[in-house]
VMD Tcl script that builds the backbone (N, CA, C; Angstrom):
set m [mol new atoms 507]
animate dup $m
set s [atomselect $m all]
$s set {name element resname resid chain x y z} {
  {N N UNK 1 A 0.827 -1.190 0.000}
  {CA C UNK 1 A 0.000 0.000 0.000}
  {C C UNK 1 A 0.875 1.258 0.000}
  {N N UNK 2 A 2.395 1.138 0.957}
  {CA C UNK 2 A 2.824 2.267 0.970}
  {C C UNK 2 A 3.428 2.494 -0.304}
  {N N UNK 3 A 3.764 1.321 -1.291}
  {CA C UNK 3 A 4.468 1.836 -2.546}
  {C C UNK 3 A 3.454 2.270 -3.579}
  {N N UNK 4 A 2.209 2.087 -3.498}
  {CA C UNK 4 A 1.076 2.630 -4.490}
  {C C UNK 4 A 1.174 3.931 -3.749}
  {N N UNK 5 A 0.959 4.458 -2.637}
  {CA C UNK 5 A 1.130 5.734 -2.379}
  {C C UNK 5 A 1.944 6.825 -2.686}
  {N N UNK 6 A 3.285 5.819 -2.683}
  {CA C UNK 6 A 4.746 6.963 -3.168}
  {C C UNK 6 A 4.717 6.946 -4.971}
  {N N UNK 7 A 4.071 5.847 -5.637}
  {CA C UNK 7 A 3.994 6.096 -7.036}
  {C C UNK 7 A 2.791 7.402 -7.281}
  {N N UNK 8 A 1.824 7.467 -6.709}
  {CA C UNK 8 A 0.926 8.141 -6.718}
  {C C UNK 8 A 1.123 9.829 -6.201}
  {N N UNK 9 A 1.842 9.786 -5.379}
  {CA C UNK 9 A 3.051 10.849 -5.087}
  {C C UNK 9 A 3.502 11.333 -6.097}
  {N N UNK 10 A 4.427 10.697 -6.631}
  {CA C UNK 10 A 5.307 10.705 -7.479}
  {C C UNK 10 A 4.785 11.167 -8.758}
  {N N UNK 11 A 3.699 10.861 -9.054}
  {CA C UNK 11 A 3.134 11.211 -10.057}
  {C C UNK 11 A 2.407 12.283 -10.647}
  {N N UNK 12 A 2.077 12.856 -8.855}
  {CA C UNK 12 A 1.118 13.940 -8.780}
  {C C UNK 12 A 2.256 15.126 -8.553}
  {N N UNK 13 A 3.574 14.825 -8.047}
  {CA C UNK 13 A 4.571 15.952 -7.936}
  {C C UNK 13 A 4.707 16.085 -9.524}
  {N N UNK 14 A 5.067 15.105 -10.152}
  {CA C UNK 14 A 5.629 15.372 -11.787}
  {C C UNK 14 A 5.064 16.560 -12.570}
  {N N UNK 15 A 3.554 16.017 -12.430}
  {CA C UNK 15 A 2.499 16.806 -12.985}
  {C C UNK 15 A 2.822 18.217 -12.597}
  {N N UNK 16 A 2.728 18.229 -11.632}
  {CA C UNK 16 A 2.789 19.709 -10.757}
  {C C UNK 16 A 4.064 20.349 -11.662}
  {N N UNK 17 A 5.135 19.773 -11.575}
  {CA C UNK 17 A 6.397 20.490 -12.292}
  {C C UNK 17 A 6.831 20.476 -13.462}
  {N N UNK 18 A 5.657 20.659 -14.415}
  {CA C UNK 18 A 6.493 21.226 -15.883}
  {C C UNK 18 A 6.676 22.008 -15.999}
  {N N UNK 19 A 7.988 21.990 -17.017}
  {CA C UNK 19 A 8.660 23.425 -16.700}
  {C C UNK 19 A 8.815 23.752 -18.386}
  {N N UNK 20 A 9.500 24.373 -18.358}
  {CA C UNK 20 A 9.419 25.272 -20.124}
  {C C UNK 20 A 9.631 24.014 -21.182}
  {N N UNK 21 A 10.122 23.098 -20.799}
  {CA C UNK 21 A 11.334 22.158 -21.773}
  {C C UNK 21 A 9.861 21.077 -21.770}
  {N N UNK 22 A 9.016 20.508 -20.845}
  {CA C UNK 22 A 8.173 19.940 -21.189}
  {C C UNK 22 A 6.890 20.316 -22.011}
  {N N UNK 23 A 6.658 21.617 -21.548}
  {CA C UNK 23 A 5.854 22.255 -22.351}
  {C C UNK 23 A 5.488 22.628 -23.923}
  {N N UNK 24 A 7.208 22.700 -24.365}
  {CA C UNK 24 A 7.246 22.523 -25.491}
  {C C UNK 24 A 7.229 21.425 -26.120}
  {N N UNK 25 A 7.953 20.472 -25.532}
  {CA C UNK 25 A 7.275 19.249 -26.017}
  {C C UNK 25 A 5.873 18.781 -26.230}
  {N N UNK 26 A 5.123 18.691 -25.371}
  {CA C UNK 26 A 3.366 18.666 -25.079}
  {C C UNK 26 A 3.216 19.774 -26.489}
  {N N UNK 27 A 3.658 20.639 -26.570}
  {CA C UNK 27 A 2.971 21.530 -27.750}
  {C C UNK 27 A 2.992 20.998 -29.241}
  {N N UNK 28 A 4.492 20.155 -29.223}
  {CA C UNK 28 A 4.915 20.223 -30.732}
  {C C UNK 28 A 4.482 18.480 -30.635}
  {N N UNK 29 A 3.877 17.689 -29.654}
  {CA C UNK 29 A 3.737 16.609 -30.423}
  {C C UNK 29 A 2.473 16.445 -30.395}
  {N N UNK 30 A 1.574 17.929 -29.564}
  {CA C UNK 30 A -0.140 18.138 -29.712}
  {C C UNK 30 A -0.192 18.492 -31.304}
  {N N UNK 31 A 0.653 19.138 -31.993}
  {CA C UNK 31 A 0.937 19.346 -33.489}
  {C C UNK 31 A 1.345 18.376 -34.350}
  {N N UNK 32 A 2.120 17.204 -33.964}
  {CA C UNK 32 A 2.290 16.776 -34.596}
  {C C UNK 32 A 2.716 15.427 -33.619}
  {N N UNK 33 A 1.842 14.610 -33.427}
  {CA C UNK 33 A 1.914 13.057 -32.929}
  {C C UNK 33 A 3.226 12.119 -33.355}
  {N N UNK 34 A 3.440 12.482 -34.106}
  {CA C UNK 34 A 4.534 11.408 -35.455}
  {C C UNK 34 A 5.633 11.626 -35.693}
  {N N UNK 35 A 6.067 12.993 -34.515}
  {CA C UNK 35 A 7.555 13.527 -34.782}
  {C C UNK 35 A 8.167 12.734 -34.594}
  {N N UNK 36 A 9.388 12.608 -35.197}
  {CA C UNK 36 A 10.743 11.391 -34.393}
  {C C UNK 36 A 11.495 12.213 -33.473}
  {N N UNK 37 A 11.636 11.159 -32.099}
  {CA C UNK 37 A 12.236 11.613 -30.951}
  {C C UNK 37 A 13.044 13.149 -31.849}
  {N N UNK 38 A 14.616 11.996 -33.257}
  {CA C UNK 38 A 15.262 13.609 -33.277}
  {C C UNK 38 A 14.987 14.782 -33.621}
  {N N UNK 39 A 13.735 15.277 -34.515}
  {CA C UNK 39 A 13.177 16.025 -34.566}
  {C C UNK 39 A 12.555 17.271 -33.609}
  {N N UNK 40 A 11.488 16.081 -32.847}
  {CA C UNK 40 A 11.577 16.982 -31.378}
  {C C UNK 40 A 12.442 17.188 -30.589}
  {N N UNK 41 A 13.610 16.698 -30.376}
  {CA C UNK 41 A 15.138 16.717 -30.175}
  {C C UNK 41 A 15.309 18.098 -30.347}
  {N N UNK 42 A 15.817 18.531 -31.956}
  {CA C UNK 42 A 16.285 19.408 -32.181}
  {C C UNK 42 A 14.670 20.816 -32.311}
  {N N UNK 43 A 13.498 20.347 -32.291}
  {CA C UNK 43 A 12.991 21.755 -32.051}
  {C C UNK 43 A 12.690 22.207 -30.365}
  {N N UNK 44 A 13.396 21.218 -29.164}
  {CA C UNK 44 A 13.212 21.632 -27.946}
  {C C UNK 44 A 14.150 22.193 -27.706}
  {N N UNK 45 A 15.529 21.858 -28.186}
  {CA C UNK 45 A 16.612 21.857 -27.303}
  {C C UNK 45 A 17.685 20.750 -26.934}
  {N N UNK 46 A 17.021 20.008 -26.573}
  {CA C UNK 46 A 17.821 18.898 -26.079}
  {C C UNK 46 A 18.435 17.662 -26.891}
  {N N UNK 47 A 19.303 17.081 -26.288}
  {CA C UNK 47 A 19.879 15.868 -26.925}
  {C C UNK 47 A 18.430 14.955 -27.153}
  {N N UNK 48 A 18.598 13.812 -27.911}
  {CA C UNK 48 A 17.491 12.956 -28.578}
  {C C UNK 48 A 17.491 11.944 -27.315}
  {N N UNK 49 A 18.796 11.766 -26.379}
  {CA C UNK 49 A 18.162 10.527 -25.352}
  {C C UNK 49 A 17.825 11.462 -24.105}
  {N N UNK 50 A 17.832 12.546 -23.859}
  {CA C UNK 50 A 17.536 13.605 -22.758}
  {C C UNK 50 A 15.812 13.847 -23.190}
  {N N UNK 51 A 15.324 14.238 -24.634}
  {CA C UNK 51 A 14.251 13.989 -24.953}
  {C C UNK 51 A 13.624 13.186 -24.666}
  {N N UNK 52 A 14.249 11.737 -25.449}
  {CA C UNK 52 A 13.144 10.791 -24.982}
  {C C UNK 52 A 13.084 10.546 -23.453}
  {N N UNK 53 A 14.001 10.789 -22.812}
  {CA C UNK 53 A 13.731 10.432 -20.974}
  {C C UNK 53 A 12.518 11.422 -20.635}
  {N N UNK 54 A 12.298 12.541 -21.456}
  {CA C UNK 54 A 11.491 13.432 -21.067}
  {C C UNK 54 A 10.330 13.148 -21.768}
  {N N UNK 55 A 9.869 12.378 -22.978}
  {CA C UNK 55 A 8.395 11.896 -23.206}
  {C C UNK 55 A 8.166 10.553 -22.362}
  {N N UNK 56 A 8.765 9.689 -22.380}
  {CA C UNK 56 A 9.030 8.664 -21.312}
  {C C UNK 56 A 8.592 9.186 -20.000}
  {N N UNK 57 A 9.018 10.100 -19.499}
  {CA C UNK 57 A 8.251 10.750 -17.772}
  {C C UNK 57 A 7.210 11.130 -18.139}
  {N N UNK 58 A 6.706 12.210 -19.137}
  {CA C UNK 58 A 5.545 12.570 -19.188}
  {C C UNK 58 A 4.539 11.481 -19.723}
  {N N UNK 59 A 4.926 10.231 -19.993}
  {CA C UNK 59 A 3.944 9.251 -20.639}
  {C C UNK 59 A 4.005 7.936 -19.360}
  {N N UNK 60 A 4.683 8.366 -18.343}
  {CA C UNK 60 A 4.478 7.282 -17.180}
  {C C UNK 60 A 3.931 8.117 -16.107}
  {N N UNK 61 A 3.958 9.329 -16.195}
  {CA C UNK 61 A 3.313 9.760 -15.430}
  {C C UNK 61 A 1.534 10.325 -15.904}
  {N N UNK 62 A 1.339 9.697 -17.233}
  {CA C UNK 62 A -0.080 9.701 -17.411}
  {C C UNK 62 A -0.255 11.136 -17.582}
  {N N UNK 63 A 0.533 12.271 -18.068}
  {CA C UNK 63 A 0.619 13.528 -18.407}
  {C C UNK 63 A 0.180 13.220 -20.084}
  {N N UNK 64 A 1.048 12.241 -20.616}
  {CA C UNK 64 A 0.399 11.987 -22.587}
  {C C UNK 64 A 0.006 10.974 -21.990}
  {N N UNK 65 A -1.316 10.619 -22.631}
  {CA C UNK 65 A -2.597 9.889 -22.620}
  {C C UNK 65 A -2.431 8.870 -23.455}
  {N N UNK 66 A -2.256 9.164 -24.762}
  {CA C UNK 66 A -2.139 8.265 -25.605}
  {C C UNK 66 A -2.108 9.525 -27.053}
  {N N UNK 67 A -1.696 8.244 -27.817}
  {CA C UNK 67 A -1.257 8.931 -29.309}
  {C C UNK 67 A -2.668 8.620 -30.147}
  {N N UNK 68 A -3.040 9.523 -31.114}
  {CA C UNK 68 A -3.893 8.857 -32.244}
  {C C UNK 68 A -4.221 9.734 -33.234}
  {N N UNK 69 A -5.049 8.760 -34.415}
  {CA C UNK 69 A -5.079 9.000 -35.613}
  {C C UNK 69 A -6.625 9.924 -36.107}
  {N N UNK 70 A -6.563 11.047 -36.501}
  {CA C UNK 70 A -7.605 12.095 -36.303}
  {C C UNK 70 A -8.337 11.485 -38.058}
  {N N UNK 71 A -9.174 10.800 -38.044}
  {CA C UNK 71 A -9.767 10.195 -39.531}
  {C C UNK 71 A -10.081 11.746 -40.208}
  {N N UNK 72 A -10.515 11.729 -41.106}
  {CA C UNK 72 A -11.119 12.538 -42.208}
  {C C UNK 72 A -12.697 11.958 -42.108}
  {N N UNK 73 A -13.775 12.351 -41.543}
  {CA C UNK 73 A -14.886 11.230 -41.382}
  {C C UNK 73 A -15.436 11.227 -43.080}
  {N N UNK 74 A -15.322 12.612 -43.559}
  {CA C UNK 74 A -16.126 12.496 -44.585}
  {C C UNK 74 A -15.508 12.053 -45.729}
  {N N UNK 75 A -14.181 11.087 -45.904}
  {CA C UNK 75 A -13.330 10.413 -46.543}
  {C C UNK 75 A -13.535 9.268 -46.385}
  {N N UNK 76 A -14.053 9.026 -45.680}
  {CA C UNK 76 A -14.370 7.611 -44.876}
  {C C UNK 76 A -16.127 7.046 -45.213}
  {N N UNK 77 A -17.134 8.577 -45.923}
  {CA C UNK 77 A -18.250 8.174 -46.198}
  {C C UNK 77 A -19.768 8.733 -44.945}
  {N N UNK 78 A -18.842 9.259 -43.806}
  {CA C UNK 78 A -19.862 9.740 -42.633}
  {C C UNK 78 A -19.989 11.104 -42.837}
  {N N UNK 79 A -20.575 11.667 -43.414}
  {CA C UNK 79 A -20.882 13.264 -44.025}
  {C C UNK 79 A -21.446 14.003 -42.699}
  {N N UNK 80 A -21.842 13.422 -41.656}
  {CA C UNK 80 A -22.682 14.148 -40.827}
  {C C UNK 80 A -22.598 13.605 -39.335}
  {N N UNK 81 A -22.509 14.771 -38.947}
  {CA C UNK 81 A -21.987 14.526 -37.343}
  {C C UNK 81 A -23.118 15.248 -36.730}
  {N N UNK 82 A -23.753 14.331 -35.653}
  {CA C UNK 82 A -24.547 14.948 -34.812}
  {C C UNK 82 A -24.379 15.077 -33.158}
  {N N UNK 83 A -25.189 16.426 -32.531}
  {CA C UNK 83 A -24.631 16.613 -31.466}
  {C C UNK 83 A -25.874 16.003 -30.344}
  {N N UNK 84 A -26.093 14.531 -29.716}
  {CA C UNK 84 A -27.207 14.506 -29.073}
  {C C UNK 84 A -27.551 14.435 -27.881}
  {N N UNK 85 A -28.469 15.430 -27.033}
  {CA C UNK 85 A -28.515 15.767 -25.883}
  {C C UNK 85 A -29.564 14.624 -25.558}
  {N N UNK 86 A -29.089 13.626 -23.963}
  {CA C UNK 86 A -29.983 12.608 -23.695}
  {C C UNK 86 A -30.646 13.536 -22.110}
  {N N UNK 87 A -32.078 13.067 -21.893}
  {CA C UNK 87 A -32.436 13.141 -20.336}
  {C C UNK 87 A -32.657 12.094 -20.168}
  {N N UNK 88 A -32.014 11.830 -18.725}
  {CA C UNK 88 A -32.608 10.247 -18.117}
  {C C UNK 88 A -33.502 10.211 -17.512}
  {N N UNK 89 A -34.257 9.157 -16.958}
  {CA C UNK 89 A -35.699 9.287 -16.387}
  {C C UNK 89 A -34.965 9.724 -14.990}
  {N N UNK 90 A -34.208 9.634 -14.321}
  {CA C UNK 90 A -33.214 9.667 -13.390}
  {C C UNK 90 A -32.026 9.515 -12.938}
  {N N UNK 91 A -31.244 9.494 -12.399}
  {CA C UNK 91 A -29.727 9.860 -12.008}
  {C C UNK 91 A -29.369 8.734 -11.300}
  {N N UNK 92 A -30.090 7.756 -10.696}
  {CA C UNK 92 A -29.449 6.534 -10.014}
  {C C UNK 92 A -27.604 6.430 -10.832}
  {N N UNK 93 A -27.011 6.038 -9.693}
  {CA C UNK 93 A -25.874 5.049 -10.260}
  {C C UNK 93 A -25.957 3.670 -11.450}
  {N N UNK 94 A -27.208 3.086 -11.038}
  {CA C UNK 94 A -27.261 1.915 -11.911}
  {C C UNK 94 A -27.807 2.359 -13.308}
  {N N UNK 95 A -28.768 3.514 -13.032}
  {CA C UNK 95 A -29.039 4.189 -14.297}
  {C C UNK 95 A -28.278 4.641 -15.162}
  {N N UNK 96 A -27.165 5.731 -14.780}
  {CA C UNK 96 A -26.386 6.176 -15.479}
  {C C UNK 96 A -25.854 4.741 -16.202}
  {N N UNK 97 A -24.980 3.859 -14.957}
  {CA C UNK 97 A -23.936 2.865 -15.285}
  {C C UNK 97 A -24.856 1.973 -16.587}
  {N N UNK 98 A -25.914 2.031 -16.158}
  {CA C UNK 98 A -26.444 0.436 -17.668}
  {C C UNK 98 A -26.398 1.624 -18.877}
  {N N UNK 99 A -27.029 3.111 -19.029}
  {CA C UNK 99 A -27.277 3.482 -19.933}
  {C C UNK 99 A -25.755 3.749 -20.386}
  {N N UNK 100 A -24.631 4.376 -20.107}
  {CA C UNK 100 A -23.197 4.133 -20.244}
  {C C UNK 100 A -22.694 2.869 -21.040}
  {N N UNK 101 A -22.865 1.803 -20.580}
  {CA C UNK 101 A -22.833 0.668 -20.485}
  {C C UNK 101 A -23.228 0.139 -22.604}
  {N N UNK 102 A -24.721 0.758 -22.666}
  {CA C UNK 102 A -25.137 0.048 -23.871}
  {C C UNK 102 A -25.020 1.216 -24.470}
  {N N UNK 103 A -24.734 2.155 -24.289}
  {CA C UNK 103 A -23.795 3.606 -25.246}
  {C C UNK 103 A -22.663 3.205 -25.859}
  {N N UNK 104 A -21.937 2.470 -25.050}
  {CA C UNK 104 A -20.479 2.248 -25.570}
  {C C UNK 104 A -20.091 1.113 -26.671}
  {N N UNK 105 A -21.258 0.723 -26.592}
  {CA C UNK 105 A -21.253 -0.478 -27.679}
  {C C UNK 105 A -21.921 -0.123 -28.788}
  {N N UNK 106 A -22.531 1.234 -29.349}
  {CA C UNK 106 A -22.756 1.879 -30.367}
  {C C UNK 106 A -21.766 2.343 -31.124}
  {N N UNK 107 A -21.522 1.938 -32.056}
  {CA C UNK 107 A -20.125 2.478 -32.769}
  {C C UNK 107 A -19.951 3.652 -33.511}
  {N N UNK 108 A -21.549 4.037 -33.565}
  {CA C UNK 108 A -21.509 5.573 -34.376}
  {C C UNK 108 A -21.294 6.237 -33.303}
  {N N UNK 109 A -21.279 6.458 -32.239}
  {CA C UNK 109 A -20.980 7.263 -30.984}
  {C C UNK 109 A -19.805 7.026 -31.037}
  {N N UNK 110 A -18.826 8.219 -31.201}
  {CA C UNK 110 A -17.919 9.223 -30.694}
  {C C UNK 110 A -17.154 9.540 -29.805}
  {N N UNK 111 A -18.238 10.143 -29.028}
  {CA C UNK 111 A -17.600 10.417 -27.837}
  {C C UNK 111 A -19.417 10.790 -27.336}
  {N N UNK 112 A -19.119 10.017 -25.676}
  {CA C UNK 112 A -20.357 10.640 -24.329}
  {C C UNK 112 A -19.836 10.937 -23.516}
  {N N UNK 113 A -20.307 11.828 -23.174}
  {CA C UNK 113 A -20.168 13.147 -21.760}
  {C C UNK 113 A -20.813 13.152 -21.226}
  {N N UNK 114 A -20.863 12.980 -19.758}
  {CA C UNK 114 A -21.965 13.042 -18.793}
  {C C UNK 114 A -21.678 14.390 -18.593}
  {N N UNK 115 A -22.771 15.557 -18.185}
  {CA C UNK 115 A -23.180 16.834 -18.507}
  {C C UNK 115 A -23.977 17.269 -17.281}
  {N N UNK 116 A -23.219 18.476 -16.710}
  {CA C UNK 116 A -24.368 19.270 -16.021}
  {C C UNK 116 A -25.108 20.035 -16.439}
  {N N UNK 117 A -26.364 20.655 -16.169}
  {CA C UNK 117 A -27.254 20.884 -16.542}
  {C C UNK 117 A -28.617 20.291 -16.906}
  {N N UNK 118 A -29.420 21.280 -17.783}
  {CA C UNK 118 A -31.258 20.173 -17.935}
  {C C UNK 118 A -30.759 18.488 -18.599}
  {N N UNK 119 A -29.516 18.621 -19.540}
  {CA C UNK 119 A -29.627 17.479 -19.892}
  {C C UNK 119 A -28.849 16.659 -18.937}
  {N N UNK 120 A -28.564 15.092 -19.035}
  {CA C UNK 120 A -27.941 14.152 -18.914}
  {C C UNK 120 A -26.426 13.723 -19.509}
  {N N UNK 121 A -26.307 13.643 -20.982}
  {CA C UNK 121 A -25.392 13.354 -21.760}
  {C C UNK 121 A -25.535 14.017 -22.858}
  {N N UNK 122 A -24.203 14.121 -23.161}
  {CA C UNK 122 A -24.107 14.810 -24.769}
  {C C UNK 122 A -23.492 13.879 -25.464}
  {N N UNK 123 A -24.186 13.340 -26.395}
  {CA C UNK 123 A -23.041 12.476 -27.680}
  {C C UNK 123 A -22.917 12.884 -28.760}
  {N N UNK 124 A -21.621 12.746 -29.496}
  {CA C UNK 124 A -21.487 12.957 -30.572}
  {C C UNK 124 A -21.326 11.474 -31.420}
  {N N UNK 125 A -22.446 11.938 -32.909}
  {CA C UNK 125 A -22.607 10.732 -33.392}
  {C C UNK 125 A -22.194 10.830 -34.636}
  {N N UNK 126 A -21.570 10.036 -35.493}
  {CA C UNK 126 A -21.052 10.124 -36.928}
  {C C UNK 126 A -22.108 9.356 -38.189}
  {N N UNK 127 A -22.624 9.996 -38.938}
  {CA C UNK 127 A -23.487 9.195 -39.968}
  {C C UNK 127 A -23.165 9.078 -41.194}
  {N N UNK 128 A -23.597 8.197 -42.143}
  {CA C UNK 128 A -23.445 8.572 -43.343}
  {C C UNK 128 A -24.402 9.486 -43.785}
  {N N UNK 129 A -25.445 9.790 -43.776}
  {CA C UNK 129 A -25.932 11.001 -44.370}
  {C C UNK 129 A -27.318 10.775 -42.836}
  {N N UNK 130 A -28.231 12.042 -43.876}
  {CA C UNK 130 A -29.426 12.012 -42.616}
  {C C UNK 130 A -30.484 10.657 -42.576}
  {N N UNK 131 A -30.524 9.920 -43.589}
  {CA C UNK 131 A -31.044 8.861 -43.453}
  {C C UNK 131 A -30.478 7.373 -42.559}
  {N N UNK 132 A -29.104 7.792 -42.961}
  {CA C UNK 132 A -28.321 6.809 -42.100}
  {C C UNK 132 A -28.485 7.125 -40.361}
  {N N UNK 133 A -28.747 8.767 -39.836}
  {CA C UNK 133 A -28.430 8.924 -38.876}
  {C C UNK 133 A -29.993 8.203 -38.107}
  {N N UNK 134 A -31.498 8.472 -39.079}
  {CA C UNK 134 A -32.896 8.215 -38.786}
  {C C UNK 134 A -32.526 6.875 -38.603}
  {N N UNK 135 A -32.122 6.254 -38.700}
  {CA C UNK 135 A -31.665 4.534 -38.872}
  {C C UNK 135 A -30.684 4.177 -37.346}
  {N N UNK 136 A -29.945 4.986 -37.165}
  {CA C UNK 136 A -28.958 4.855 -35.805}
  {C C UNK 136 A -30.137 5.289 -34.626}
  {N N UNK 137 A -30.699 6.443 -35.013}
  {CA C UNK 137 A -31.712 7.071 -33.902}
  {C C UNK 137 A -32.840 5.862 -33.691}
  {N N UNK 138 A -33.506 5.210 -34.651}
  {CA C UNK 138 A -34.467 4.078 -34.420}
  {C C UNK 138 A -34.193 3.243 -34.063}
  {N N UNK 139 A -33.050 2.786 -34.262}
  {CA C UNK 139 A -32.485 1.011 -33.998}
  {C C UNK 139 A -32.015 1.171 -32.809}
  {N N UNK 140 A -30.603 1.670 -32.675}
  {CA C UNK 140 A -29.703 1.973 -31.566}
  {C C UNK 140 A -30.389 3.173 -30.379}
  {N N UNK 141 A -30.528 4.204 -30.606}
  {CA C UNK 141 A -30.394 5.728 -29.653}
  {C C UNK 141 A -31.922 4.798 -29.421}
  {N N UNK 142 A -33.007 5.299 -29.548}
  {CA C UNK 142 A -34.138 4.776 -29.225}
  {C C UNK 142 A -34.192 3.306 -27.754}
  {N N UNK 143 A -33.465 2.472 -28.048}
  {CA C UNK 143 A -33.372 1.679 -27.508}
  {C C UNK 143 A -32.449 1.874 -26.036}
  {N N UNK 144 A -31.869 2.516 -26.108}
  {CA C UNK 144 A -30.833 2.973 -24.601}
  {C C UNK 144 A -31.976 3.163 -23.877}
  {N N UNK 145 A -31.233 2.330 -22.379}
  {CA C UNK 145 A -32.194 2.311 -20.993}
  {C C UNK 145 A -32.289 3.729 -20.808}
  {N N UNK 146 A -33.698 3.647 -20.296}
  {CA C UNK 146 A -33.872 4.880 -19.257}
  {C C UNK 146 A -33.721 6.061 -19.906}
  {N N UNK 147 A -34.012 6.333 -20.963}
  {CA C UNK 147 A -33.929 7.729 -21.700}
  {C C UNK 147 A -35.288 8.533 -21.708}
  {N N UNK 148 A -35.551 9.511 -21.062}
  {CA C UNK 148 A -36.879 10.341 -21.191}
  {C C UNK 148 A -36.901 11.268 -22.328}
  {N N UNK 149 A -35.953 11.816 -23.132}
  {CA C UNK 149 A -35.568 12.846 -23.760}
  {C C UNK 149 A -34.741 12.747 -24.576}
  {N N UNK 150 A -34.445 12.989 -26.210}
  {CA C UNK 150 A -33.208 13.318 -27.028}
  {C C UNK 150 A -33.648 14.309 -27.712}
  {N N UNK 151 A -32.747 15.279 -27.825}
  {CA C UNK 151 A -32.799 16.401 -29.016}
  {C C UNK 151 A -31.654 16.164 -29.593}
  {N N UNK 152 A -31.571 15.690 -30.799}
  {CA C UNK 152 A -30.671 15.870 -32.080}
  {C C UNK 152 A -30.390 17.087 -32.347}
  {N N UNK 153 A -29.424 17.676 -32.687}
  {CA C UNK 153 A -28.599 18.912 -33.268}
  {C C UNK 153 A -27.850 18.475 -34.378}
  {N N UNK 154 A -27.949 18.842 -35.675}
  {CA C UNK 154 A -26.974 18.477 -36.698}
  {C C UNK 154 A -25.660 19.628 -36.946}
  {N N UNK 155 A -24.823 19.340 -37.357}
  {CA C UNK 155 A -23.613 20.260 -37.002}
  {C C UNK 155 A -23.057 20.522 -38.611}
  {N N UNK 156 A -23.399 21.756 -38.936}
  {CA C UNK 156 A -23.271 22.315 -40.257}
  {C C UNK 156 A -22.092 22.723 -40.824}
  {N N UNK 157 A -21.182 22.631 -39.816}
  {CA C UNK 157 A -19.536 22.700 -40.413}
  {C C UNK 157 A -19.301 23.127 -38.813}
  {N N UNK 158 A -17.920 22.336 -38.653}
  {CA C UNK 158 A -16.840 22.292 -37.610}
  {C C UNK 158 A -16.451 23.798 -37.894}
  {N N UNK 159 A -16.058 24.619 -36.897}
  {CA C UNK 159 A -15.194 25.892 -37.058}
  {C C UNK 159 A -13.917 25.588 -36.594}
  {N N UNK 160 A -13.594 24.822 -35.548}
  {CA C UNK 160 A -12.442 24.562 -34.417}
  {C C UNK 160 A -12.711 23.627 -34.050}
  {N N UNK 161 A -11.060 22.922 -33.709}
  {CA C UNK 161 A -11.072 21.973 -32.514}
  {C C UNK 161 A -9.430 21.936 -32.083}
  {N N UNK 162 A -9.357 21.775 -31.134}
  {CA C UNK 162 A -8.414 21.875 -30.608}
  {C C UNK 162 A -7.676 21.540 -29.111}
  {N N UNK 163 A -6.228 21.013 -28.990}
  {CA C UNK 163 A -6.525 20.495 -27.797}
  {C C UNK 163 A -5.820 21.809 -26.935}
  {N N UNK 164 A -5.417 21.771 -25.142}
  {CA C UNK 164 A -5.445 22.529 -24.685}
  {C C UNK 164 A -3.804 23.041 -24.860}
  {N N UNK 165 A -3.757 24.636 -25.216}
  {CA C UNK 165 A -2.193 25.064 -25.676}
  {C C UNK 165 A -1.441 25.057 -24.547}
  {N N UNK 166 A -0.451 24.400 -24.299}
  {CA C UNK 166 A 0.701 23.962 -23.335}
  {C C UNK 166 A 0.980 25.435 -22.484}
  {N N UNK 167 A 0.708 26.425 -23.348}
  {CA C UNK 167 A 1.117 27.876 -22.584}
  {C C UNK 167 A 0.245 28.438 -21.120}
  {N N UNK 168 A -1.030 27.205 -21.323}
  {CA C UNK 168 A -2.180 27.650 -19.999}
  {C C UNK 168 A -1.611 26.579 -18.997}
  {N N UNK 169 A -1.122 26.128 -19.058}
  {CA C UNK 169 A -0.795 24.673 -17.970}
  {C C UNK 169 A 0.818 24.888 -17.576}
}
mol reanalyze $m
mol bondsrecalc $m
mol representation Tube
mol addrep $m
């Protein structure tokens, strides 16, 4: 128990102390996932094995999350992304947890957010067009436990997205 504590320590001091040299890192591989160590090497500063000791800490200390691949949806055939607000009949634990539960096994869902406010959850859903999405909403969304409420929002062009700039942290 006491060594889960001092890793947990340890982990939460790390966090606490980035300093300029990590920051830039976090920036240039929020830009670009795929750099090679020497690359980011030479746009931080540092030697290429001083680098990697430094994505190596920030990736054991659960500071980088994970790496991934941002699709093109509408290359792929899903023209339409929708934004859908759920109410639950109620807030129980088991409620949330089952409706969670048979969310995640929908594959046009995105991403769910449990949400404060009138609603419950926000999902974002990927379709091939609006007929495809009437087809996800009847079969799948319809069927999730415990839902009192959905309002669909269709999303008419992305303006931004972006993750958070290393300069606020």
């Amino acid at each position: 128990m006491q060594k889960i504590r001092e890793t947990m320590n340890k982990k939460e001091k790390s966090m606490s102390k980035l300093d300029k040299i990590d920051k830039l890192i976090l920036s240039a591989l929020q830009e670009d996932a795929r750099i090679t160590n020497l690359d980011l090497a030479k746009k931080v500063g540092l030697s290429p094995s001083a680098c990697l000791r430094r994505v190596t800490s920030l990736e054991n200390t659960g500071t980088i999350k994970s790496y991934n691949a941002e699709y093109n949806l509408s290359k792929l055939g899903h023209d339409v992304l929708v934004l859908v607000r759920i109410t639950l009949k109620g807030q129980s634990a088991l409620m949330m947890s089952e409706f969670e539960d048979e969310a995640k096994k929908i594959p046009q869902i995105l991403a769910c957010f449990l949400i404060a406010g009138q609603e419950d959850y926000l999902l974002r859903i990927a379709a091939k067009d609006v007929s495809d999405f009437g087809n996800i909403h009847a079969t799948h969304l319809s069927a999730l436990p415990h839902v009192l409420r959905m309002e669909s929002n269709f999303i008419l062009r992305p303006v931004f997205s972006r993750g958070l700039d290393a300069s606020i942290f």
